[in-house]
C-alpha positions in Angstrom: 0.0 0.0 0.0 0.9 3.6 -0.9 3.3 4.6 2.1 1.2 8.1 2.4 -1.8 6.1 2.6 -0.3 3.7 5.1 0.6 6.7 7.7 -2.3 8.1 6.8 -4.2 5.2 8.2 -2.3 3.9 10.7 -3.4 5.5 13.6 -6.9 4.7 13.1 -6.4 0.5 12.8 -5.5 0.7 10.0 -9.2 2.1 8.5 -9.0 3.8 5.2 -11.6 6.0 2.8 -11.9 5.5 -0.8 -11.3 8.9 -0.9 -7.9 9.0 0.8 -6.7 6.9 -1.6 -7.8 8.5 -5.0 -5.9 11.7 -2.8 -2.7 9.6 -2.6 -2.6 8.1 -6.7 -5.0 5.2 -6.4 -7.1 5.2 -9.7 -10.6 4.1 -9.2 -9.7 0.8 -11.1 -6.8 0.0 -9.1 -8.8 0.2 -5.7 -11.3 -2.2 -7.2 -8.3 -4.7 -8.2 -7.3 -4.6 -4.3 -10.7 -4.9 -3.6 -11.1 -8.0 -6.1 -7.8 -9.5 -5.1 -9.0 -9.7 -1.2 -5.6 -7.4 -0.2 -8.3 -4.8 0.8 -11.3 -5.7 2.4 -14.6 -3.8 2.4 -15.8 -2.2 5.8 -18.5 0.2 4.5 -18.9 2.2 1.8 -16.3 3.9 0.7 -14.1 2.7 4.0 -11.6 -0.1 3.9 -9.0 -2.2 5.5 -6.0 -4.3 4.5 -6.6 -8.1 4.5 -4.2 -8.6 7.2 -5.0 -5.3 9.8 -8.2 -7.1 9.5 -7.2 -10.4 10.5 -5.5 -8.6 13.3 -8.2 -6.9 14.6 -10.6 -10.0 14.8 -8.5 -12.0 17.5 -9.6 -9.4 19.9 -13.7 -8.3 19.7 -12.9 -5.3 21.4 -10.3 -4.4 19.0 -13.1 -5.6 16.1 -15.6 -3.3 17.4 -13.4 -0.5 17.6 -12.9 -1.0 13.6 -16.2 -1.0 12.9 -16.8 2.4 15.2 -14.1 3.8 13.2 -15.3 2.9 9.5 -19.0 4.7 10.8 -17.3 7.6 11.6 -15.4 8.3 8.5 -18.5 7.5 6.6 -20.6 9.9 8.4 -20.6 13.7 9.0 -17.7 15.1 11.5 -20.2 15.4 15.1 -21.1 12.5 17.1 -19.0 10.5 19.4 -18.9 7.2 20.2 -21.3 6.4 23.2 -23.2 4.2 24.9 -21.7 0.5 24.9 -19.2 1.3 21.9 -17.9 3.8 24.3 -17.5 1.2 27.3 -16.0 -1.0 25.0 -13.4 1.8 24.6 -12.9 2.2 28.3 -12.8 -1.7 28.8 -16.0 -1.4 31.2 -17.5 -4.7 32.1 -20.5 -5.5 29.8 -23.5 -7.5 29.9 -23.0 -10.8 28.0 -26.0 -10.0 25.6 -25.1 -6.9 24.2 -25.4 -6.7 20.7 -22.1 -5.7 18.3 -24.1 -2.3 16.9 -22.1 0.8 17.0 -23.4 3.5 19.1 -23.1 7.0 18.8 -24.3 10.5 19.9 -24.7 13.8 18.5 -26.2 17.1 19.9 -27.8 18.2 16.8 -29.2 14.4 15.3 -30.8 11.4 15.8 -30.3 8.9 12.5 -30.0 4.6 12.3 -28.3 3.5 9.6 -26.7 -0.6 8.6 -24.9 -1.2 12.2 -25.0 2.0 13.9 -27.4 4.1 15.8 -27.2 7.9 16.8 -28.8 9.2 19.7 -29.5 13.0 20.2 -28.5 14.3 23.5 -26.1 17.5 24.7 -22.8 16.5 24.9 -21.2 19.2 27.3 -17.4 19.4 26.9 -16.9 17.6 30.3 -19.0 14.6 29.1 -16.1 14.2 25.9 -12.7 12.8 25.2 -11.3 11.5 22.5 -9.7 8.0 20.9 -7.9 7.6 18.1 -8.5 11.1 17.7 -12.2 10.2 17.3 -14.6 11.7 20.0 -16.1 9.6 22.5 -18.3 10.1 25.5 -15.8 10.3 29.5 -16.5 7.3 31.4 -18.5 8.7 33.7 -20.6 9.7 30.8 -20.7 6.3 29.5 -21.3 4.8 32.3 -24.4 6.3 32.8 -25.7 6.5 29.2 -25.5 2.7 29.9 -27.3 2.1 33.2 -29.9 4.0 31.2 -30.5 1.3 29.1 -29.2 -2.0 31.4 -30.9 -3.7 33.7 -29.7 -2.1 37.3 -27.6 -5.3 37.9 -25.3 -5.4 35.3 -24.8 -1.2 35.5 -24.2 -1.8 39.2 -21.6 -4.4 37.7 -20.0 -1.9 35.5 -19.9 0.9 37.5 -18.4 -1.4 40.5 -15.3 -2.1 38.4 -14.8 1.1 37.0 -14.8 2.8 40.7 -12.4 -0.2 41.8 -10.1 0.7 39.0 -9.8 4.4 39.3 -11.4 4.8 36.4 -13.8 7.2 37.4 -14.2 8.6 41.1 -18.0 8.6 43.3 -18.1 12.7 43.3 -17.5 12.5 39.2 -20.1 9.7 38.8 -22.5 11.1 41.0 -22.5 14.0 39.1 -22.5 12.4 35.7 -25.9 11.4 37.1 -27.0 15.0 37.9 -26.0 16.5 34.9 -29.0 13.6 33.0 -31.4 15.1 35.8 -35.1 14.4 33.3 -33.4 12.0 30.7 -35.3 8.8 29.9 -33.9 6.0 32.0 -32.3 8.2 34.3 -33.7 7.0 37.5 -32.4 3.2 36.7 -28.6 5.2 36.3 -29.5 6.9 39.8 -30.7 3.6 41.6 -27.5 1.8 40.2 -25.0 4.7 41.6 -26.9 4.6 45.0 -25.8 0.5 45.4 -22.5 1.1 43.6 -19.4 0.5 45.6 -15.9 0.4 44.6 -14.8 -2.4 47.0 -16.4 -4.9 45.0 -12.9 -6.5 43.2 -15.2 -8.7 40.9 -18.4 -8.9 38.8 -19.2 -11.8 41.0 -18.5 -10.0 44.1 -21.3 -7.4 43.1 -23.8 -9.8 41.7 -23.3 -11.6 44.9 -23.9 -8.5 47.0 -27.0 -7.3 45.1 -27.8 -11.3 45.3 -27.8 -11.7 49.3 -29.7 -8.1 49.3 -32.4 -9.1 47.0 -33.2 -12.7 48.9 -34.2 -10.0 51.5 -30.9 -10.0 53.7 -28.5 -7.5 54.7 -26.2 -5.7 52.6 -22.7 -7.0 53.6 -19.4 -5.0 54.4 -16.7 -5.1 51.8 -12.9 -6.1 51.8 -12.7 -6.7 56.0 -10.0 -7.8 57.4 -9.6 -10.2 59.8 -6.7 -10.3 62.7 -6.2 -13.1 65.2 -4.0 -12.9 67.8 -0.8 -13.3 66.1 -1.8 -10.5 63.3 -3.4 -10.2 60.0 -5.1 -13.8 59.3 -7.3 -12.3 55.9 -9.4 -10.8 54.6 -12.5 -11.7 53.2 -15.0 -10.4 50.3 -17.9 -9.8 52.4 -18.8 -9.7 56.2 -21.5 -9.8 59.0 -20.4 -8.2 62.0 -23.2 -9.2 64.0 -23.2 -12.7 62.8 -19.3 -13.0 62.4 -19.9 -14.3 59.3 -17.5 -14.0 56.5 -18.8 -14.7 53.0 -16.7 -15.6 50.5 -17.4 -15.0 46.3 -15.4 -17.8 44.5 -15.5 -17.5 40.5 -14.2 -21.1 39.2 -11.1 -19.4 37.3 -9.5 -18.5 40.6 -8.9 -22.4 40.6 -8.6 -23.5 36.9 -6.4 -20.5 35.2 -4.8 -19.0 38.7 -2.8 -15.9 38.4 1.1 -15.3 39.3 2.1 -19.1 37.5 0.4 -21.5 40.3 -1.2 -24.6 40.1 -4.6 -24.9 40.8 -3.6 -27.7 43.6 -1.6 -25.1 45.8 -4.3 -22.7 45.1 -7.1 -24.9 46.8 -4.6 -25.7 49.4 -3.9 -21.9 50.0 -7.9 -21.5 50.4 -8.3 -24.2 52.2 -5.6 -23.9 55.5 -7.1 -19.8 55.1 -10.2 -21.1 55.4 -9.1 -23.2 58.4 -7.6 -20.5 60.2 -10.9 -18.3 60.0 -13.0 -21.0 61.9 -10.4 -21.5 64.0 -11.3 -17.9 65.5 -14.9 -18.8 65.5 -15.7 -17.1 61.9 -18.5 -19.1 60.0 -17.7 -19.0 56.3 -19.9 -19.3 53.4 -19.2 -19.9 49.5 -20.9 -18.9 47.3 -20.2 -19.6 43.0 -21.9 -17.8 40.6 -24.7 -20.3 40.7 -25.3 -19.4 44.0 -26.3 -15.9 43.2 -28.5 -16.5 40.2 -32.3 -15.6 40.6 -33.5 -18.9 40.6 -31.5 -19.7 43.6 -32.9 -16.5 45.8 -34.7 -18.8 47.9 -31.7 -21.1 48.6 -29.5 -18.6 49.6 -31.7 -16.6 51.8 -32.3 -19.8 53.9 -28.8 -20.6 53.6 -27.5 -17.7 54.7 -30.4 -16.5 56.6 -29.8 -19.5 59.0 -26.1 -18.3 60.3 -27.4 -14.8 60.5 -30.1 -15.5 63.0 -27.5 -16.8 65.4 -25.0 -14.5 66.4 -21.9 -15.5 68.0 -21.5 -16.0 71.9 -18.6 -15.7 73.8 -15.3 -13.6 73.6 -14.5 -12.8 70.3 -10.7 -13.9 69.1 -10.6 -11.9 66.5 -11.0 -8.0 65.3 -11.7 -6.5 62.0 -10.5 -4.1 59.5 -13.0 -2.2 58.1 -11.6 -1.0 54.7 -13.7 2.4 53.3 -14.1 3.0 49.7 -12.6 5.9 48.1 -14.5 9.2 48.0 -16.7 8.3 51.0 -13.8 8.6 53.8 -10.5 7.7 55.5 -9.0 4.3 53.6 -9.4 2.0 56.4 -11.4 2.2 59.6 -9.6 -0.5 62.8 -13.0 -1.9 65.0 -12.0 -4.3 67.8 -14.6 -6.8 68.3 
């Protein structure tokens, strides 16, 4: 490919106009011989891509969809900005497992649908903007609430746990991410989702299992406590009942099948198991509970499961305190509470 062309392209994926290349010395016969030949591969009308860029680009979907948001934005009128779930695929936000591979958009002047894309009109206030690839695309905050607009609460509490665990976005910007859609449509969903929010949560199971042991119609636990023993620091666990001294524990099946830092599964169960130990050895009830714990079919099972150590407190001296760890933007780091 033309080397003008080539830079030209290059920081967008490799995306390229018809256009561009008639600028550079393509004739219009030559494009459709790179067209015909498969080197170029169609995208839209007028927008292309080099066979291997392509190939490239489809070993990651996030890196796919990005293409895809590019080759609508050359092909339409300079003005809207990636949004909505296009946009949280930009800023890696977790998403729902059925969302559907349309590009979305929005633009302060239109509202259009066209083959894969859809534009949404809405005021796009320079704080709500950034930019990738030199394209525009809605802030995080932004995003995330455009999407709990549209989710189910669960999966934008999901979303917005993450992003607040990874820095990505603070509460105070959030929070006022949500004011500035004060009367939008879906609003209040976004607004019910920020109120149950919380940044502690390290996992999407960790906040499905919250909003799980909440809806069965039992308190909301404390996140991220730590638990000392006598000799120090023993763990500390995903969730907590003070009352109860209960610890409850979120345990996604990859934590044992594809562990992190190079172990084997074995010493990873092991591990668990002799921390485990340890906690009941202070008097600390432990439940685990898997992702098909917290599903809604199982709301019954878990609020008698659960329900059952919670109705007993513990008796007795207490060999233990806790930790309480705050999340950021609502106070001091970490709170100590002898118990």
């Amino acid at each position: 490919m033309h080397p003008d062309l080539t830079a030209l392209a290059a920081p967008r994926l490799g995306v390229f106009t018809a256009r561009e290349a008639v600028r550079v010395g393509y004739r219009p016969d030559e494009i459709r011989s790179e067209l015909g030949s498969g080197r170029w591969r169609w995208l839209r009308r007028g927008v292309y891509l080099r066979a291997h860029d392509l190939a490239h680009a489809e070993v990651d979907a996030r890196l796919r969809h990005l293409v895809d948001c590019i080759a609508v934005l050359l092909s339409l009128a300079p003005g809207p900005a990636l949004s909505h779930t296009s946009a949280a695929r930009v800023h890696r936000l977790v998403l729902p497992g059925d969302v559907d591979g349309a590009v979305r958009l929005t633009d302060a002047v239109q509202w259009r649908r066209g083959r894969g894309y859809v534009v949404t009109r809405a005021s796009l206030p320079d704080g709500d903007r950034g930019q990738v690839l030199g394209f525009p695309v809605t802030a995080p905050a932004r995003t995330l609430v455009d999407c709990a607009r549209e989710w189910g609460v669960v999966d934008a509490v999901v979303a917005m746990d993450a992003a607040l665990c990874g820095g990505l976005v603070d509460r105070e910007g959030l929070r006022a991410a949500v004011l500035r859609a004060t009367h939008w449509i879906g609003v209040g969903d976004a607004a019910r989702a920020f109120g149950l929010a919380d940044g502690r949560a390290e996992s999407p199971l960790e906040s499905r299992g919250r909003l799980a042991l909440v809806e069965a119609g039992l308190p909301c636990p404390e996140l991220q406590v730590e638990v000392h023993g006598p000799q120090g620091f023993v763990a500390r666990v995903d969730a907590w009942y003070e009352e109860a001294g209960v610890a409850v524990e979120f345990d996604g099946r990859v934590k044992y099948l594809d562990p992190v830092d190079g172990r084997e599964p074995g010493e990873v169960l092991w591990r668990e198991k002799r921390r485990e130990d340890r906690l009941r050895e202070l008097g600390i009830r432990v439940v685990r509970l898997a992702q098909e714990d917290v599903t809604p079919r199982r709301r019954r099972q878990l609020a008698v499961r659960v329900g059952a150590l919670l109705a007993e407190p513990t008796a007795g001296v207490r060999r233990f305190r806790v930790v309480r760890t705050v999340e950021p933007g609502r106070g001091d780091s970490a709170v100590a509470t002898s118990s």
